[in-house]
KEVO-151273 format. One record per residue (C-alpha): x negated, y negated, z. Coordinates in steps of 0.001 Angstrom, whole numbers, plus 500000, padded with zeros to 6 digits. Example, Ala and Ser with C-alpha at 12.3 -4.5 7.8 and 13.67 -1.06 7.14 Angstrom:
! residues 2
+--------+--------+--------+
:     xx :     yy :     zz :
+--------+--------+--------+
: 487700 : 504500 : 507800 :
: 486330 : 501060 : 507140 :
+--------+--------+--------+
***
This chain:
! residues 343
+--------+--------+--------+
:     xx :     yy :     zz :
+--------+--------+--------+
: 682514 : 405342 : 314027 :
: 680441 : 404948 : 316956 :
: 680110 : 408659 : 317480 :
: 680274 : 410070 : 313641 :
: 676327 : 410366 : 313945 :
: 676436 : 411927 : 317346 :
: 679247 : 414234 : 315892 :
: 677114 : 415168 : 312777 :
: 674001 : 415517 : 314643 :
: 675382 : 418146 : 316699 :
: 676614 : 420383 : 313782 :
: 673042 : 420238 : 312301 :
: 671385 : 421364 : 315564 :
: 673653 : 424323 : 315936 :
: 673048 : 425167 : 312091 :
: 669233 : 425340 : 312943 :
: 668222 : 422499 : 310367 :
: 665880 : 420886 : 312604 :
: 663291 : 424058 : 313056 :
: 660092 : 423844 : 311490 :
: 659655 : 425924 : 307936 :
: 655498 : 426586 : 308038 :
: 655940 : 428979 : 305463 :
: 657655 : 426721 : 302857 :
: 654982 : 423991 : 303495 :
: 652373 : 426547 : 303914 :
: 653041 : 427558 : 299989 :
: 653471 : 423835 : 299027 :
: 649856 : 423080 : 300589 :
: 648066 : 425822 : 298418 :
: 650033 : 424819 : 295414 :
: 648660 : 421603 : 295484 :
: 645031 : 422767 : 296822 :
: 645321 : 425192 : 293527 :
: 646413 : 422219 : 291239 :
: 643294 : 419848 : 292629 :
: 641030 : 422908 : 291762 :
: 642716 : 423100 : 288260 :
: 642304 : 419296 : 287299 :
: 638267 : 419739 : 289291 :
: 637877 : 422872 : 286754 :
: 639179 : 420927 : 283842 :
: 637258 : 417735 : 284737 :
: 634224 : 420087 : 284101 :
: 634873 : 422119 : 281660 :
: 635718 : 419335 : 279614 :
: 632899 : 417044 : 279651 :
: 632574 : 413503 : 277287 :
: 635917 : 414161 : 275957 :
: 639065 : 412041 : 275629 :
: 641097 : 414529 : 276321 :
: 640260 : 413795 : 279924 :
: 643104 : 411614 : 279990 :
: 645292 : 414319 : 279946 :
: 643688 : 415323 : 283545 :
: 643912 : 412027 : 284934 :
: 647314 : 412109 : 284281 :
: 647460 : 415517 : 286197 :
: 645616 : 413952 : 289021 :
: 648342 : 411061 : 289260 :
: 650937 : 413608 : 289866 :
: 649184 : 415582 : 291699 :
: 647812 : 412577 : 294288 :
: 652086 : 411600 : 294435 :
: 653272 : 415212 : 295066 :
: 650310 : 414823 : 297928 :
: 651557 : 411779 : 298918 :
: 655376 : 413357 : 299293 :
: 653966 : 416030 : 301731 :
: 651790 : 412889 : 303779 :
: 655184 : 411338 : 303714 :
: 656897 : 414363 : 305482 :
: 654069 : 415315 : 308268 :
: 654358 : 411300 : 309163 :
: 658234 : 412030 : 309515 :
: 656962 : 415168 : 311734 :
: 658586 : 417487 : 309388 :
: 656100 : 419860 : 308825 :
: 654010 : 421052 : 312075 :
: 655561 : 421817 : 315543 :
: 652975 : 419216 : 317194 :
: 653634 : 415985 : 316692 :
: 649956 : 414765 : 316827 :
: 648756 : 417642 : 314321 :
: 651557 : 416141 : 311869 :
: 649952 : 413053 : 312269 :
: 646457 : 414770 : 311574 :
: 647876 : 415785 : 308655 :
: 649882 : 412827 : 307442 :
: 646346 : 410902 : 308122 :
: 644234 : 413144 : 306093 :
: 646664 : 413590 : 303126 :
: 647186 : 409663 : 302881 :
: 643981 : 408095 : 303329 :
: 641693 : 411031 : 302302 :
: 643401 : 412483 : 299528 :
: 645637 : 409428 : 298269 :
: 643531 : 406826 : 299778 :
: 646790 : 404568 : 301310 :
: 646007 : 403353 : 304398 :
: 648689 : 405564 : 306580 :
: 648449 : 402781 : 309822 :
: 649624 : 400334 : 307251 :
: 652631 : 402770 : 305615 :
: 653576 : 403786 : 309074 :
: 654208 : 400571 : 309901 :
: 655824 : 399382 : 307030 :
: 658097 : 402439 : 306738 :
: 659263 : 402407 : 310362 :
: 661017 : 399086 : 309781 :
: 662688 : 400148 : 306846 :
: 663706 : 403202 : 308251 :
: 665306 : 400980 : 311377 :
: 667288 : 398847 : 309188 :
: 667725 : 399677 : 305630 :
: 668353 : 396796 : 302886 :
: 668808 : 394340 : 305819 :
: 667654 : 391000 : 305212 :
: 664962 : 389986 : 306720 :
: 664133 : 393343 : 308426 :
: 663409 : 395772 : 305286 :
: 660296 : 394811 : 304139 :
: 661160 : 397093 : 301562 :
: 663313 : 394253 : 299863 :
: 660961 : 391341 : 300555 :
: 659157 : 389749 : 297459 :
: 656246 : 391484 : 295712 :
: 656281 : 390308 : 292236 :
: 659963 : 391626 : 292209 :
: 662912 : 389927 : 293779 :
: 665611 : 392057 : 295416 :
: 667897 : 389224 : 296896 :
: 669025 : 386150 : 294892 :
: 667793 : 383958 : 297679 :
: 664141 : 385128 : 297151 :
: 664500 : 385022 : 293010 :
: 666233 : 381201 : 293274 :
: 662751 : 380539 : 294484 :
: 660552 : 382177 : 291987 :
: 658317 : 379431 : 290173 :
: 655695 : 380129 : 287425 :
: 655286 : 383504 : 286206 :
: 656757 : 384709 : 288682 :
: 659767 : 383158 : 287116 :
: 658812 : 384416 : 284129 :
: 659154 : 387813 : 285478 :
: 662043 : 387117 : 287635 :
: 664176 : 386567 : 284925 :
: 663597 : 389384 : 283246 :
: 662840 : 391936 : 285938 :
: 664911 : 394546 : 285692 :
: 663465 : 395311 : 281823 :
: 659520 : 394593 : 283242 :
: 660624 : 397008 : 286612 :
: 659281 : 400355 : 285479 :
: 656256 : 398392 : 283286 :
: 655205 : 396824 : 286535 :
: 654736 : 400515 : 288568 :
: 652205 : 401355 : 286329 :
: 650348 : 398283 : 288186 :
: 651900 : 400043 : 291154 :
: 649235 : 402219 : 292398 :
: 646852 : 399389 : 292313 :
: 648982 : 397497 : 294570 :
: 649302 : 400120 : 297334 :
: 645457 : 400532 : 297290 :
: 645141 : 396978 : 297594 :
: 647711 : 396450 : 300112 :
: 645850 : 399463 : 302451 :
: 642218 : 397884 : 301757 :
: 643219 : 394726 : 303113 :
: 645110 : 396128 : 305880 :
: 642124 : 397711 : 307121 :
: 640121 : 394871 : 306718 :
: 642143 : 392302 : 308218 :
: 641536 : 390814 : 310988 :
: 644505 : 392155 : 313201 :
: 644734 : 395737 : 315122 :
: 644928 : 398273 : 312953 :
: 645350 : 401923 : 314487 :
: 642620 : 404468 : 313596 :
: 640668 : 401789 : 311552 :
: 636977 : 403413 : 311845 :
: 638841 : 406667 : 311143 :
: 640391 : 405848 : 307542 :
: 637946 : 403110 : 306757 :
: 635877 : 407016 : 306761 :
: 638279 : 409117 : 305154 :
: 638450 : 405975 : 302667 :
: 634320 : 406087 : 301562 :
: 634741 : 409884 : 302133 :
: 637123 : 409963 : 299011 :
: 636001 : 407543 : 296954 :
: 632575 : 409663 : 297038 :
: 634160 : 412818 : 295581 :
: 637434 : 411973 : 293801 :
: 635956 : 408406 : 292143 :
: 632375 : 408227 : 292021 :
: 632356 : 411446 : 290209 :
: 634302 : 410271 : 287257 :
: 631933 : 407095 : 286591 :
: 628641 : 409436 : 287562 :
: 629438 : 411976 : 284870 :
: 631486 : 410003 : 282561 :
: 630513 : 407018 : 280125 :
: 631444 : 403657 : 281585 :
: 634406 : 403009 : 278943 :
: 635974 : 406375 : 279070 :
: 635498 : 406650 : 283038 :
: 636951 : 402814 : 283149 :
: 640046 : 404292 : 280733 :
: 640246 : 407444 : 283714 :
: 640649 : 405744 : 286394 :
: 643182 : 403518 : 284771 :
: 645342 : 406330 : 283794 :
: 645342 : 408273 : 287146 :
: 646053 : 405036 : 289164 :
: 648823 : 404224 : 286172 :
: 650459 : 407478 : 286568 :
: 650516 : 407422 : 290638 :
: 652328 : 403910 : 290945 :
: 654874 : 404857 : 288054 :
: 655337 : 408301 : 289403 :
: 655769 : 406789 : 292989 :
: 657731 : 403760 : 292119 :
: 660106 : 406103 : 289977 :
: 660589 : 408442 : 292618 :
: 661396 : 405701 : 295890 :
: 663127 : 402951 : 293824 :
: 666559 : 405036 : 292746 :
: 667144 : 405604 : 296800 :
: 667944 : 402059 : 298044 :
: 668108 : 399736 : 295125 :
: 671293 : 398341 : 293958 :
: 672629 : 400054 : 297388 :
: 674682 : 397531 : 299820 :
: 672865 : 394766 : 301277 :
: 673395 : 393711 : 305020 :
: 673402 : 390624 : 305957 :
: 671000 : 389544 : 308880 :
: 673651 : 388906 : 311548 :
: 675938 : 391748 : 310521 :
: 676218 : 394646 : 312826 :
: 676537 : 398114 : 311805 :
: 676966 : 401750 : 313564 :
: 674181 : 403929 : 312726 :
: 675667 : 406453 : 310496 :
: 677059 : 403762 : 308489 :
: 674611 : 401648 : 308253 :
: 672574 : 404520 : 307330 :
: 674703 : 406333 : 304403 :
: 675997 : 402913 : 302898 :
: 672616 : 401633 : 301847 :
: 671135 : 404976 : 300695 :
: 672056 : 406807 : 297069 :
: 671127 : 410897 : 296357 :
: 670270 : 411983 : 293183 :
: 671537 : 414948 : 291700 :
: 669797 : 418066 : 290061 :
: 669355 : 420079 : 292902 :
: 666211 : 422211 : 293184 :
: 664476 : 420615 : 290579 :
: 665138 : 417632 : 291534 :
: 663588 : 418127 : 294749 :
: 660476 : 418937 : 293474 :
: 660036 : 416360 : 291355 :
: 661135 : 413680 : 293905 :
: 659729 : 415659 : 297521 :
: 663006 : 415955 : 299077 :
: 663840 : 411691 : 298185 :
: 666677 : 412628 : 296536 :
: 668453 : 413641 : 299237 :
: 667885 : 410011 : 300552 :
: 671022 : 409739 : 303010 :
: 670421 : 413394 : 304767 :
: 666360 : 411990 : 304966 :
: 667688 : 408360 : 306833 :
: 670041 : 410500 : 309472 :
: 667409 : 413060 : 310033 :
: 663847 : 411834 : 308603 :
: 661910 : 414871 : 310715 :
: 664495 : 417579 : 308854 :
: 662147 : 419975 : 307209 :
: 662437 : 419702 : 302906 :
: 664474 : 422872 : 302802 :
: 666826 : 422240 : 305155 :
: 668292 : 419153 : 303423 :
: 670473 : 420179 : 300957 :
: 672461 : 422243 : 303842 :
: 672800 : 418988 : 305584 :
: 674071 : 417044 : 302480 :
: 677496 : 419477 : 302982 :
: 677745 : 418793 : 306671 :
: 677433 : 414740 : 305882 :
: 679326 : 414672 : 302854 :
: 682162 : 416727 : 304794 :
: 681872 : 413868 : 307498 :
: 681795 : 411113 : 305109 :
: 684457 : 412123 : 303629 :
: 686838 : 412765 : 307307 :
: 685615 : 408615 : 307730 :
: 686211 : 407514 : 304939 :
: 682410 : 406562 : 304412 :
: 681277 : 406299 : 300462 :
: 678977 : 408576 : 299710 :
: 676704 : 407658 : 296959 :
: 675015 : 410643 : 294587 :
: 674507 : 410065 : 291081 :
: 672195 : 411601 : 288141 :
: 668289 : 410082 : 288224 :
: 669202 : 408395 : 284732 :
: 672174 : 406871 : 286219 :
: 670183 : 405713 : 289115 :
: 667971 : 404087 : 287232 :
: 670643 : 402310 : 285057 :
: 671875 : 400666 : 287931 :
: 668556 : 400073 : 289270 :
: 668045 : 398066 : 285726 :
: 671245 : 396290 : 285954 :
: 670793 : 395171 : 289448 :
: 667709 : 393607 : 288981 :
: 668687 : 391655 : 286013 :
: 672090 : 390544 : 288023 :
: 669796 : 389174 : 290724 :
: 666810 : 387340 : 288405 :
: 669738 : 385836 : 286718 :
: 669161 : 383532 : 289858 :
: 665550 : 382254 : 288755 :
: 667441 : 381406 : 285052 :
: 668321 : 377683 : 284507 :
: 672564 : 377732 : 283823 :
: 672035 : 375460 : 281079 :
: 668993 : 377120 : 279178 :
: 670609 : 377992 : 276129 :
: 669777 : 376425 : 272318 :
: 672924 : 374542 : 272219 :
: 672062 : 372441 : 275468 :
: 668627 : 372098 : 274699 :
: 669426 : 370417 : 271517 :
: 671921 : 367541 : 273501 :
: 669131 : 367601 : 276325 :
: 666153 : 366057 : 273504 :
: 669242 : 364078 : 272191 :
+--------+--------+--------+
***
């Protein structure tokens, strides 16, 4: 096992699958520079009108598809120069999504390192949600509330989502701590909030512009949560003395989705979630190649390997919750003991 990455890493240099693809990012960056003009033209054009939901909508998925490519240049996927990929990765994130990319960086380097490992991912560490049965044994208040029932209120709670990863940058930036490139997005922060949120309460009445910026932000966190929460959750949790190889530590805790192309560019390459944890700089395109080459090794291991359909995933996602917030519910709450308990 030791050497099944080293072994699988070779095949996918000699296939090429590491080499830069400008031109396929080059088209994705002027599709998405052509849908921001669209919902900017349609903001106009429409005016005091309701129907300016619809294009905050637009703008939510069109401020996540963003946030897929920021994603990618941070993984150095899309330039040949490491610190123009992180140019890039900066100005998509905090200038176009307005996430703080120091904080994200951060964040997502430590779950990359050890995936669904307790006390390392901070991807399974509390916010609102509980992901170990440790963590919702200790839920209190309405936090219990939600605990209990958390796998139903999961996809409710991302449309709260987006407000949480703006809040989370903001007071990364402002903490007290270092914080790389703070003057930098702190900028790229005012600069978009002057000509992707002023605008709408400038132009707009107060109520509608209110009801705008609700349904963009809405959108973005459901949209994002949707798209990152199939790839891990419900996955194999590792315990925090256990020891794993890379490659196995790697494919056990990771699920693909399905659908192929389409599915691709709806999720920005997250569905194929084990190829993206063995090679996160592997170009978008090259990723479905490398899910034979893994699979083929997976299978010569004896390794699981985990795809399912993006309903299915979420199923499970569902179920898994539930079967760990049945930890915050009391054994004995149930009508029948209630009634003996007054007695």
């Amino acid at each position: 096992m030791t050497k099944a990455f080293t072994d699988v890493s070779r095949v996918v240099r000699e296939s090429g699958l590491l080499r830069r693809t400008p031109w396929f990012y080059g088209l994705v960056g002027l599709a998405l520079i052509l849908a921001i003009g669209g919902c900017v033209t349609g903001f106009v054009l429409l005016g005091d009108s309701w129907f300016q939901l619809l294009i905050a909508a637009a703008l939510g998925i069109v401020f996540t598809q963003v946030a897929f490519l920021a994603h990618e240049a941070d993984h150095r996927q899309v330039l040949a120069s490491g610190p123009g990929n992180d140019r890039l990765a900066r100005f998509l994130a905090v200038g176009v999504v307005g996430m703080s990319l120091s904080w994200w960086t951060t964040k997502h380097a430590r779950h990359h390192s050890n995936p669904n490992k307790v006390g390392k991912d901070p991807d399974i560490e509390i916010d609102t949600i509980s992901f170990i049965e440790e963590d919702a044994a200790t839920a209190r208040g309405i936090r219990r509330f939600i605990t209990q029932r958390q796998g139903w209120l999961f996809f409710p709670l991302l449309l709260l989502e987006g407000l949480n990863l703006h809040a989370l940058s903001m007071r990364h930036l402002f903490s007290r701590g270092p914080v790389k490139k703070r003057a930098l997005e702190i900028t790229l922060i005012l600069a978009r909030f002057a000509i992707f949120v002023a605008p709408v309460f400038i132009f707009l009445p107060i109520g509608m512009a209110f009801a705008f910026f609700g349904v963009q932000v809405a959108v973005f966190g459901l949209y994002m949560g949707a798209s990152f929460a199939p790839n891990h959750k419900g996955m194999a949790i590792i315990a925090p003395d256990a020891k794993l190889d890379f490659f196995s530590k790697q494919v056990r805790t990771s699920r693909n989705i399905g659908g192929g192309w389409w599915a691709t560019w709806l999720m920005g390459g997250l569905n194929y979630q084990i190829e993206h944890h063995l090679f996160p700089n592997m170009p978008r395109p090259a990723l479905a190649r490398a899910r034979e080459i893994v699979k083929e090794q997976c299978a010569s291991l004896n390794v699981p390997y985990t795809e399912t359909s993006l309903w299915r995933s979420y199923a499970i996602v569902i179920d898994y919750l539930n079967r760990v917030g049945l930890a915050a519910r009391d054994p004995f709450d149930c009508p029948m003991v209630s009634e003996y308990r007054r007695a």
